[in-house]
N, C-alpha and C positions, 0 to 999 in steps of 0.2 A: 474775857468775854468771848473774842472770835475763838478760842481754842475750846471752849464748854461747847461755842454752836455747833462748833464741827464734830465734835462726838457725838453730839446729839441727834446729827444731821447725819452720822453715819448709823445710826441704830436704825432709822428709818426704814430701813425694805426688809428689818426681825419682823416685823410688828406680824400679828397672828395675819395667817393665810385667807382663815374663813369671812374678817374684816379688811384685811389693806386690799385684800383684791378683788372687793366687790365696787363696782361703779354703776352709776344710774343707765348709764349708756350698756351696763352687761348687764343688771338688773332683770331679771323675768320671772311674775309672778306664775305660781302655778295651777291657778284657778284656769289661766288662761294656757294653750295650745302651746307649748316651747316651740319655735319656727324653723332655728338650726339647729338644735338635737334632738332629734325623735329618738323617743322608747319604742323600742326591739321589743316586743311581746311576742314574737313568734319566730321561728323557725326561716329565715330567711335563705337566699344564694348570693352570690358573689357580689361584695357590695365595695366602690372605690374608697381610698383614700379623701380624707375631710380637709380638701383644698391644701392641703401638705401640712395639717398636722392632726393629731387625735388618731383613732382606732382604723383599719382596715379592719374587715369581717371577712372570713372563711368561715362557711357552713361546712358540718360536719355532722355525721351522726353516729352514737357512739351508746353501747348499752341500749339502744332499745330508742333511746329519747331523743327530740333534736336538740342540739347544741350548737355552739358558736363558740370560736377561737377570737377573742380580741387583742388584736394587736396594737400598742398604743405606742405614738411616736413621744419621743421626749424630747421638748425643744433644748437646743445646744446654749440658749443666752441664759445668763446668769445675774443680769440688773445689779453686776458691781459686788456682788459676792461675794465672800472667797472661795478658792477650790472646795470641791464638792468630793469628799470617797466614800459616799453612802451606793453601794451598790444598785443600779436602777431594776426594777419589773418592766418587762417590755411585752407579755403579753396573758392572756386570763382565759380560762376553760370554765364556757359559762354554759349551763344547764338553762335554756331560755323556757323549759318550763317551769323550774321554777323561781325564776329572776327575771324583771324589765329590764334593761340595760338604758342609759342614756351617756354614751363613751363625752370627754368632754366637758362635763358637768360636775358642778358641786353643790353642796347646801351652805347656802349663810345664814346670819341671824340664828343660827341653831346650833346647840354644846349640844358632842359626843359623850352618851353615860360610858360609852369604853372606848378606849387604844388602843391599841396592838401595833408595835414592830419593833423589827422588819418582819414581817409576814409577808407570805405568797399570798397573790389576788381568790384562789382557789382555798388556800386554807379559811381566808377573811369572808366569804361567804359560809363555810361551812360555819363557822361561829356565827353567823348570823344567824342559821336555821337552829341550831343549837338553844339558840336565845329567843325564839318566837313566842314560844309558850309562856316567858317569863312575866312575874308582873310587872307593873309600871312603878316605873320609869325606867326598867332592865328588859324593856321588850323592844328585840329589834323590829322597827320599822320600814326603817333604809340603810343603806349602806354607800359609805364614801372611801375608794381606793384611793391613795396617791402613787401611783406609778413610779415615780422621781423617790421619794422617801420609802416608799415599798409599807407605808401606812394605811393602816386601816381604824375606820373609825364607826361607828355603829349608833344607832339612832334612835331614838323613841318614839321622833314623829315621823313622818314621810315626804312632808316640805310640799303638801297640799294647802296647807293655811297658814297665814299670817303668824306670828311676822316670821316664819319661816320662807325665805323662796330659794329658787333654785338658779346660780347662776352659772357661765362658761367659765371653765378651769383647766385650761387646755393638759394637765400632767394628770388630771384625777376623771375617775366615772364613777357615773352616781348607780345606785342599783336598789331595786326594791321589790321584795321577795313577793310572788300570787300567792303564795298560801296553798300552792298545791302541793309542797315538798313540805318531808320532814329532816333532821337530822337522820345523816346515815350512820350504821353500826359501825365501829372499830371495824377493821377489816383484822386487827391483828388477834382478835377476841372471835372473829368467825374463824378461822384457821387452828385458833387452840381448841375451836369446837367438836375438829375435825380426829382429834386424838385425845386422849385419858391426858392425866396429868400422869408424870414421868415416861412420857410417850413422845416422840418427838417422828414428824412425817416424812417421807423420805416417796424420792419420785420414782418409781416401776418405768423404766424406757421399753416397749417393742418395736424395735424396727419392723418396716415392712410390712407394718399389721393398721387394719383401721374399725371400727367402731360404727356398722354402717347402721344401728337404731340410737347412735349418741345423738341426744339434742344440743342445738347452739344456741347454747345462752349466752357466751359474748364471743367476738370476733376480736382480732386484733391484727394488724397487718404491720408488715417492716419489720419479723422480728427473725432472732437467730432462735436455734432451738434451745438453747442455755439458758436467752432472756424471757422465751416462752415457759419453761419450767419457772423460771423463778417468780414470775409474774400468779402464777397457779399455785407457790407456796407463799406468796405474802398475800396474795389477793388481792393485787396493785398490779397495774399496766406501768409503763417506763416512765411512766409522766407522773405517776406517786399517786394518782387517782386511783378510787375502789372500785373495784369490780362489782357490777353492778348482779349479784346473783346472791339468792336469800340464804342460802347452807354454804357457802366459800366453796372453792374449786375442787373437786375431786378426782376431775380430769382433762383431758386434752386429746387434740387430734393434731397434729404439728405436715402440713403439708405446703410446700414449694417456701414462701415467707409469712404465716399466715396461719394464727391458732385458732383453734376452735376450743373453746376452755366452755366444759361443762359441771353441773355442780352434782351431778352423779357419775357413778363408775359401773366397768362392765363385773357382773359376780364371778364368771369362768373364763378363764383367759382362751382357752380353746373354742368360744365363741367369736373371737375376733376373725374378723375376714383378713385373707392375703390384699394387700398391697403395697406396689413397691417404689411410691410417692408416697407415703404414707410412716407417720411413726407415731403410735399411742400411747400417754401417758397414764399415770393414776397414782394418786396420790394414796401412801399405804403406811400405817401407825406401826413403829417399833419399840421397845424400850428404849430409853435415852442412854443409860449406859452402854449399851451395844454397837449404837451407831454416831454416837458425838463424835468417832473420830473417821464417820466413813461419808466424807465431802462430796463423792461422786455419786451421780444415778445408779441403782442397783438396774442389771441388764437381764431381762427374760428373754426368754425363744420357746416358744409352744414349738414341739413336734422336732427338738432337736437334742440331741444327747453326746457324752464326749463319750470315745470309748477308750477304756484298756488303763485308768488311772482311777479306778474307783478305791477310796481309801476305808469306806464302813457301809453299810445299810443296814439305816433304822428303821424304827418305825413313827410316823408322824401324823397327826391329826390333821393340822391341813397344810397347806402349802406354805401360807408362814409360818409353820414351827419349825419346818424344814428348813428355812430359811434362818432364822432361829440357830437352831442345831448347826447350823454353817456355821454361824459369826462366832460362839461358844466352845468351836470345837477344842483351839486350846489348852483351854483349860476344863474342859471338862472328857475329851478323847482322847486325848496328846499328841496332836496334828492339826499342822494349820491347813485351815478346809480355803480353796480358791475358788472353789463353784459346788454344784451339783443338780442333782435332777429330781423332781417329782412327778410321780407317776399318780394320779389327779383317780384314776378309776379304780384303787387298790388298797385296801384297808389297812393291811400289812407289810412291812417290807419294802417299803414306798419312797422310801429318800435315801439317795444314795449321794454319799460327799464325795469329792474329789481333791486331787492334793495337786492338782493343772489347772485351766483353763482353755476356752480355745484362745489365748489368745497367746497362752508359752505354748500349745499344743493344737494349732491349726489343722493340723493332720487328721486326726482323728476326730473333728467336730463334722456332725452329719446329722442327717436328717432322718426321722424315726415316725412312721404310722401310729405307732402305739399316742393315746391319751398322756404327753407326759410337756411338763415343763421342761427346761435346761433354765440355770438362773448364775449369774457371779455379780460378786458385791464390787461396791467401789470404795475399799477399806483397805487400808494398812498397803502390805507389798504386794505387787500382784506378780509379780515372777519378770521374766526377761521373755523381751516377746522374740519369739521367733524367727529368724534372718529368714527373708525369700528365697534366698539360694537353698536353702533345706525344705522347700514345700515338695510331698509328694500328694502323688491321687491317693485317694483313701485306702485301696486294695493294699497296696506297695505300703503303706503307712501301718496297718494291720499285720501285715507280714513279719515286720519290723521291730514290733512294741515289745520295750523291754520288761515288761512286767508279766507277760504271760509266764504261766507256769507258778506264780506265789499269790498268796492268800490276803486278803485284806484282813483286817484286824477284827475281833470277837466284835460284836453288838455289845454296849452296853446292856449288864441284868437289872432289868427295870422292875422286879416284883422275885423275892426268894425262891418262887415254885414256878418260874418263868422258864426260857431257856436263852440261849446267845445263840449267835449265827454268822458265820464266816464263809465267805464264795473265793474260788480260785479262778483267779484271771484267764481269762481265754478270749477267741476273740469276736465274742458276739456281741451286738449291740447294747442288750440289756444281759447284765453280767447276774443277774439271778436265772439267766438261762443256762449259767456256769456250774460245775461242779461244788455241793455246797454239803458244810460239815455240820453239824448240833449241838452241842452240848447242855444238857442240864444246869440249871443256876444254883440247886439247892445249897451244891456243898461246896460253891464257891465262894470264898471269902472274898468279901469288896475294897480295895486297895485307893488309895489316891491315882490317878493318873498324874503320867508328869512325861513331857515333851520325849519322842524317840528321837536316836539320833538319825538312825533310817525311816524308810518310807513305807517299810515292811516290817515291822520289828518281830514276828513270831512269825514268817511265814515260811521258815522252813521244818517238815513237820519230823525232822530228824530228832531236832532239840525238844520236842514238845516231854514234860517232865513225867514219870512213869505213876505219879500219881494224878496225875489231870483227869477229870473223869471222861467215863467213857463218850465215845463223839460215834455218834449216827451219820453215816455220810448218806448223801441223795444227790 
């Protein structure tokens, strides 16, 4: 008999939460004014600790709306227990428009039609608003966090009447939705909104450049400029909350610690103002085969060009095609492209690739009046960057460049009654101010390309073969 009682007697502190820990002396009806927990209906400031235990409150505002961060203590005793390794929730990002908060607090006398854990106190409200519209007895009413268990449990009534009431629970808070929120949209269904399918989005950086008719749809402070891009391709802040903007991010303004994420972009990059606190983002749709294996931000510079390593010049419709035309160059020009330039005011002739970068060829990167992009991907190998002990000024650097004197490679013949086009290096900024040769497409047969060993492969015009057709130089 004494060994039944004491099992017995040790099952005693299981028994459900919502009944062993209600007593007459915590009991309070909720017809009547709760005395030590008051509901948070609104937007508060700096509010103390609850006699050392339950929530601290930091006001915040965030997205547009006020909010409140609760922070909730978790008492250390355990009434005989055993060890506990259920991970604790210690604090909740509550939207006080649309939630009462009462930190503190639970519901007895009343079953949960759902549970949920471990769930974050943030996810457990979004399921609440998920579930408002529902019928009964699946419509949430309230909502009961446990802090300690990281449980959620969701309600039908809201512990305004019998025999529902609402008592102190010092690991749980109680919360009950105004009805002025709805369920928010997947953030990850706004971001696929933002690209075709087999499109996948990739972040445009401008250093130095800023956006001065961009609107701030949300702010974000404390971050680095990697966390700022990332937060603008998931449409999530660090804290895994959704960005509160109706079309997902399409851009950003990144200055000192501190983003300015917008849900429109600038259409002409040459509209961007200098600044140099400043660096602009935009979010820009490519094919996914193209770029799944290019992890880094693609890098732009309005008004800058490389000179003296241009490997072809095409023709492109807009500036991603060119951009385009870079990443495919392999296999479809037989050179791997590291950068190149668009020249934004020029219908023809308009993209020229490059087999450098400024970042193996610092030398010769500079800056150019003409309407033109410079642009390099963050794909595959990017070269070996150049030791400082070899920086010269750009004059001495032009001087220098081994490629003067040879020809970049035919244009692809894009149409039979077309023609191609090849420039010979020299040393001016835009290399179609170079000596440049013609030829006819008609009677040239179209060959596979397949990778050169050099970086000129036809560019001496000694070998050129006696039946080549005739070439118009200009």
């Amino acid at each position: 008999m004494l060994l039944q009682l004491s099992s017995i007697l040790s099952l005693l502190p299981w028994i459900s939460a919502y009944d062993a820990q209600l007593q007459p002396s915590q009991s309070i009806s909720y017809s009547e004014p709760v005395p030590s927990g008051p509901s948070y209906g609104s937007a508060v400031g700096t509010v103390g600790s609850n006699n050392g235990y339950g929530p601290t409150f930091g006001a915040d505002r965030g997205a547009g709306m006020p909010a409140n961060v609760f922070q909730q203590q978790i008492p250390l005793y355990s009434f005989g227990r055993p060890p506990q390794n259920i991970p604790t929730a210690s604090s909740c990002y509550v939207d006080l428009k649309c939630f009462s908060c009462s930190p503190g607090f639970s519901i007895a006398q009343g079953f949960p039609f759902e549970r949920r854990t471990p769930i974050t106190c943030e996810d457990c409200l979004q399921l609440c608003l998920e579930k408002q519209s529902a019928d009964y007895p699946y419509c949430c009413r309230a909502v009961v966090y446990d802090f300690a268990y990281r449980t959620c449990d969701l309600f039908a009534v809201d512990g305004k009447s019998q025999p529902q009431i609402v008592t102190k629970y010092e690991t749980r808070s109680y919360f009950v939705p105004t009805g002025q929120c709805g369920a928010k949209k997947e953030p990850a269904k706004e971001a696929a909104a933002l690209c075709k399918e087999g499109e996948l989005p990739k972040i445009i950086e401008v250093s130095g450049y800023t956006d001065p008719d961009a609107k701030e749809a949300v702010s974000l402070s404390g971050y680095t400029l990697k966390d700022c891009a990332t937060a603008c391709l998931d449409n999530k802040d660090a804290e895994g909350r959704p960005l509160e903007m109706e079309g997902g991010c399409a851009s950003l303004i990144y200055e000192g610690t501190t983003c300015k994420l917008d849900d429109t972009k600038i259409e002409i990059l040459r509209n961007l103002q200098p600044s140099a606190d400043s660096t602009y983002m935009m979010v820009q749709c490519f094919p996914e085969k193209l770029v799944s294996q290019c992890p880094n931000n693609f890098i732009y510079a309005p008004g800058h060009v490389l000179v003296g390593f241009a490997k072809t010049v095409i023709t492109a419709s807009t500036e991603g095609e060119c951009v385009e035309k870079c990443l495919t160059s392999t296999e479809d020009l037989g050179f791997y492209c590291k950068s190149g330039m668009f020249y934004q005011e020029d219908r023809s002739e308009n993209c020229i690739l490059n087999t450098e970068s400024r970042s193996t060829q610092p030398n010769v990167y500079t800056e150019d009046e003409a309407a033109v992009v410079y642009f390099e991907l963050g794909c595959g190998r990017s070269g070996r960057r150049l030791s400082k002990k070899f920086y010269k000024n750009f004059s001495q650097a032009l001087f220098d460049l081994p490629a003067v004197g040879l020809w970049t490679q035919w244009s692809p013949c894009i149409t039979t009654d077309g023609s191609s086009i090849r420039y010979r290096a020299c040393r001016e900024k835009d290399i179609r101010n170079c000596p440049k040769e013609v030829k006819s497409c008609s009677n040239v047969q179209k060959l596979p390309m397949k990778p050169a060993a050099g970086r000129f492969p036809d560019g001496d015009l000694r070998k050129r073969k006696k039946d080549e057709p005739v070439l118009k130089r200009q």
